[in-house]
C-alpha positions as CSV (number, residue, x, y, z in Angstrom):
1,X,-21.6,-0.3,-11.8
2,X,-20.8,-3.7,-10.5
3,X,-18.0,-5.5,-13.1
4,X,-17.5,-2.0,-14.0
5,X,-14.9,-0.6,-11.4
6,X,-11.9,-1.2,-13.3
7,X,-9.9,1.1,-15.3
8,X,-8.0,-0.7,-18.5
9,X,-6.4,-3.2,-17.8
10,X,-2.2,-2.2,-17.2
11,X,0.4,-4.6,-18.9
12,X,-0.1,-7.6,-16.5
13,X,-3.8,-8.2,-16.8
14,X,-3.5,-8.0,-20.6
15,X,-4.3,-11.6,-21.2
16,X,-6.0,-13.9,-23.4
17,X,-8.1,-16.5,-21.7
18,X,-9.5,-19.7,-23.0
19,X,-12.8,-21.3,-21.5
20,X,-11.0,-23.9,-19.7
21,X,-9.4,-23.4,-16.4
22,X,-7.2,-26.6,-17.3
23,X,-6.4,-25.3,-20.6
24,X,-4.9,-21.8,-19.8
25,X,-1.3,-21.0,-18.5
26,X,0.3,-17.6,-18.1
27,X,3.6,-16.6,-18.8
28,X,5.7,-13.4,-17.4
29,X,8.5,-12.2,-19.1
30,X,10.5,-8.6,-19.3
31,X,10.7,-6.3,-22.4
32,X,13.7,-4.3,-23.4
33,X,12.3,-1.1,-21.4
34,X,12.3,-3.4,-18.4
35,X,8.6,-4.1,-17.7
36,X,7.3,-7.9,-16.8
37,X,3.9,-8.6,-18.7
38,X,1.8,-11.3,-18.4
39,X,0.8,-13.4,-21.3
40,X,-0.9,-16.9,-22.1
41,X,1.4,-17.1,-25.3
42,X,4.1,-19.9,-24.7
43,X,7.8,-18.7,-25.8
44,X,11.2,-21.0,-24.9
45,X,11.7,-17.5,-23.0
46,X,8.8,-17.0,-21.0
47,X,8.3,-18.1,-17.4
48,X,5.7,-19.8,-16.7
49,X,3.5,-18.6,-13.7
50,X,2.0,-20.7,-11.2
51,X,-2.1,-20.8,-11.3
52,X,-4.0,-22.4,-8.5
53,X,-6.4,-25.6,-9.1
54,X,-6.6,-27.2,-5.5
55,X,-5.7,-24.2,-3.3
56,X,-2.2,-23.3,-2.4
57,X,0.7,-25.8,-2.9
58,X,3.0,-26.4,-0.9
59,X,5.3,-24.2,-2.0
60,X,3.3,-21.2,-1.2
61,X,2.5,-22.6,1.9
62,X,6.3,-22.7,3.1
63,X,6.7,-19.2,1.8
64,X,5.2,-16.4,4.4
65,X,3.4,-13.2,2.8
66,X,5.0,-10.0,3.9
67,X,2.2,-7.5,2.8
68,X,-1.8,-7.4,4.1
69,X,-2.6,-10.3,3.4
70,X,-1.2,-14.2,2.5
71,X,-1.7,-16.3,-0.2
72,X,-0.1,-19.1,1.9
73,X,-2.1,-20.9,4.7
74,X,-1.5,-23.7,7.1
75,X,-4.7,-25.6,8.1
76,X,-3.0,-27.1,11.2
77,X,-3.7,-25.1,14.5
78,X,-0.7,-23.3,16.1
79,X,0.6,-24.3,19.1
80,X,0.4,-20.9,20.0
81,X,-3.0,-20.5,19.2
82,X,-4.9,-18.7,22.2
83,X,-7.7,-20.7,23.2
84,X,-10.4,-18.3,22.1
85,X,-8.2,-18.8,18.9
86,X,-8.4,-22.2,18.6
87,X,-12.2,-22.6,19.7
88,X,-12.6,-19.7,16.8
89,X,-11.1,-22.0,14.6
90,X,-12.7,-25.6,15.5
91,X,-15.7,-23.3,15.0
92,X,-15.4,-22.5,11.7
93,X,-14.1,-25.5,10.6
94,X,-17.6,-27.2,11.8
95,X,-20.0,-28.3,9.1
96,X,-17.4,-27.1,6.2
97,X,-17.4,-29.7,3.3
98,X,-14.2,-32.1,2.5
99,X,-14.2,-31.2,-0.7
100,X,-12.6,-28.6,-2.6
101,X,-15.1,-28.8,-5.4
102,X,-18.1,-28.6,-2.5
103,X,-16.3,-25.9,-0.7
104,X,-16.0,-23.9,-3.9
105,X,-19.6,-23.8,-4.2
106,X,-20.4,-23.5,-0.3
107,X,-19.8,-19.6,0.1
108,X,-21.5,-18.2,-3.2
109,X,-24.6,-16.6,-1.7
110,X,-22.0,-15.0,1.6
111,X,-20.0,-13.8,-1.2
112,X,-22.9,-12.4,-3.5
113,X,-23.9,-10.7,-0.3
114,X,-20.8,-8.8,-0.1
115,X,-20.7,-8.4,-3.6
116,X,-23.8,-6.3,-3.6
117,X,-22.8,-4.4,-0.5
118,X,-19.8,-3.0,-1.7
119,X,-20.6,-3.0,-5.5
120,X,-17.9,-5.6,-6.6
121,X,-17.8,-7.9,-9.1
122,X,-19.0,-11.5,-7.3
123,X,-16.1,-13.1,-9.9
124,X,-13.5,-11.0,-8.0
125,X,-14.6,-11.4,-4.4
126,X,-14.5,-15.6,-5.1
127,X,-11.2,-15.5,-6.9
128,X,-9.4,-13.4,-3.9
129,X,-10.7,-16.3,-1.9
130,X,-9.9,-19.4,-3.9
131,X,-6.1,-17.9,-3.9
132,X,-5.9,-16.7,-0.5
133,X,-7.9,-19.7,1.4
134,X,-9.2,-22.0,-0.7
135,X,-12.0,-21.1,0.4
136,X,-11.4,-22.8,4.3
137,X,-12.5,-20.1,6.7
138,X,-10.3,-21.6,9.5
139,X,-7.1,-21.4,7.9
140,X,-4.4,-18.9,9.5
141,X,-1.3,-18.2,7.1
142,X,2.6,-17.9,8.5
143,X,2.9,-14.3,8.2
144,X,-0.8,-14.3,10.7
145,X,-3.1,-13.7,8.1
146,X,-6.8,-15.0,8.8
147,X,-9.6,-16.7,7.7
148,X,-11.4,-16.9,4.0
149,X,-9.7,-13.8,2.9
150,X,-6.7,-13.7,5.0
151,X,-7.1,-10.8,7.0
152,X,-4.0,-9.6,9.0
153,X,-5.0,-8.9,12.6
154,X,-4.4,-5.1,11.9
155,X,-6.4,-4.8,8.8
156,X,-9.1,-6.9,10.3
157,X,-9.2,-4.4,13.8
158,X,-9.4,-1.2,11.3
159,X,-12.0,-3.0,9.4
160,X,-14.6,-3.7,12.6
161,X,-14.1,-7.6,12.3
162,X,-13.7,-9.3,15.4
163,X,-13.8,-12.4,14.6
164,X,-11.8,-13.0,11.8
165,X,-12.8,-17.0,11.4
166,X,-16.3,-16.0,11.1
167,X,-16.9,-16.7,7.3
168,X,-19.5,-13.6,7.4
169,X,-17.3,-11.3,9.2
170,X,-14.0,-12.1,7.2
171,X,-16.1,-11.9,3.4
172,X,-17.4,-8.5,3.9
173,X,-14.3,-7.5,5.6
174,X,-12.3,-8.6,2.9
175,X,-15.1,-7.1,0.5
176,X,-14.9,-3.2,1.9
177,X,-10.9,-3.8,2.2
178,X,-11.1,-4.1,-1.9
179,X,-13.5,-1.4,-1.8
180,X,-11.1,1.0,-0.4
181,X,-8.1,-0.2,-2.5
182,X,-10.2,0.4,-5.5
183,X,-11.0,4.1,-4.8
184,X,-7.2,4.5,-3.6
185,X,-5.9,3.1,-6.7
186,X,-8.6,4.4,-9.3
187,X,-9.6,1.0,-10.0
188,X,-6.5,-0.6,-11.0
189,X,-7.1,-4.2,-11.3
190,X,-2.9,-4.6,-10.9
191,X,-2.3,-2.4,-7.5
192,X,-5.3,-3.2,-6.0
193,X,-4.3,-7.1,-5.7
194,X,-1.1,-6.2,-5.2
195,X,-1.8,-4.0,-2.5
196,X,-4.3,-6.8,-1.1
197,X,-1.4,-9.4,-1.2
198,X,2.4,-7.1,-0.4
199,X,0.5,-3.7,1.2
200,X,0.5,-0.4,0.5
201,X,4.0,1.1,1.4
202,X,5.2,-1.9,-0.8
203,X,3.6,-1.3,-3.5
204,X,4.1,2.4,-3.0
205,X,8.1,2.0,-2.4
206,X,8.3,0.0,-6.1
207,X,5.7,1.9,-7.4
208,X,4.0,-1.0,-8.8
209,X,4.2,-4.8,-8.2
210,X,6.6,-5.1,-6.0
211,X,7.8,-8.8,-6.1
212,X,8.2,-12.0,-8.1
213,X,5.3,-13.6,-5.7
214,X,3.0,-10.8,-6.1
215,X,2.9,-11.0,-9.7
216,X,1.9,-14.4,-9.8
217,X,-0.5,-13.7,-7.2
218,X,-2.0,-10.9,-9.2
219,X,-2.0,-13.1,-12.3
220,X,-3.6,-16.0,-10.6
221,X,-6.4,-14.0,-9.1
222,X,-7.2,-12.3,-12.5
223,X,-7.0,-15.2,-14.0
224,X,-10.2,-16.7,-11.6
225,X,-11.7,-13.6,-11.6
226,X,-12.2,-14.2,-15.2
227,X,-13.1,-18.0,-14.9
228,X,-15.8,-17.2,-12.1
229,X,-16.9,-14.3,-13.6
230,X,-17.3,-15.8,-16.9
231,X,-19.4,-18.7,-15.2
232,X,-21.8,-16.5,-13.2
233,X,-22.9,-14.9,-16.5
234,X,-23.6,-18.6,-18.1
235,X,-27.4,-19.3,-17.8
């Protein structure tokens, strides 16, 4: 079942992906009927959607998530960290390579783990991260959110994890979170994320994807969940 759980694909995962990370852009743009799909066909008329290569930019990380979790993370300890907080932090921070390219790498068996736990594709689990994090388990967003796959202190309580900068902890947290989206939203790749990234009673109140943001967040992690998921099956 694992890489099955999806349903078909809705409008905005429709997309046609080349090999190359580098070589793919999406665009969004609205039909007559008023629906935004996302596409990696260029048009003078098509936006063009921000993708991730080094982690979030600093764009996203002036702009605070509202939802469950944030795609934009400050690596800089708060001054109103709690001590525990910080030391939580230094913690995690220990041993973790400079690198993006090495810290892309660093959390594949922790997140193969989870993946076989709670029957999810390993592709998807790595791309939530890479878009929330990039993949630096001490990060802690403006909106509160934690950790590898930025947790929001509530959804981290309800989900047993008590130490939310514990890369362990915050993976299969993160992990059974999806989980549970999945069955709430009968495996719809597009409410799932943005559920993950706005929250439910957004996604509820717009019945869909409720925000500019969130669509580029769902595109972004489809888009690696498809890179990542494409590589693990390489020999």
């Amino acid at each position: 079942m694992v890489g099955r759980i999806f349903t078909a694909m809705s409008a905005i995962a429709m997309v046609a992906l080349s090999a190359s990370p580098a070589a793919a852009q999406l665009y969004s743009y609205e039909t007559p009927s008023g629906e935004v799909l996302i596409t990696s066909e260029r048009h003078p008329e098509y936006k063009l959607l921000e993708v991730l290569s080094e982690g979030p930019s600093s764009r996203r990380q002036a702009r605070a998530s509202s939802g469950t979790s944030a795609s934009s993370s400050s690596t800089q300890a708060s001054e109103e960290d709690a001590p525990e907080v910080s030391r939580a932090r230094e913690q995690a921070r220990r041993g973790l390579p400079g690198s993006f390219s090495e810290r892309e790498a660093y959390f594949d068996d922790l997140i193969e783990e989870a993946a076989l736990a709670y029957d999810l594709p390993f592709g998807f689990i790595k791309a939530v991260i890479r878009v929330e994090s990039a993949f630096q388990p001490h990060v802690v967003s403006h909106a509160g959110a934690m950790g590898l796959m930025q947790l929001m202190p509530r959804t981290a309580e309800s989900l047993g994890v008590t130490n939310a900068f514990d890369a362990r902890q915050n993976v299969f947290g993160g992990a059974k979170f999806l989980r549970i989206l999945i069955e709430r939203y009968d495996g719809d790749i597009n409410l799932i994320l943005a559920a993950y990234n706005a929250g439910d009673v957004a996604v509820r109140r717009y019945d869909g994807i409720p925000y500019p943001q969130t669509r580029e967040y769902v595109a972004s992690v489809y888009y690696w969940y498809q890179i990542y998921s494409a590589q693990a099956e390489t020999p």
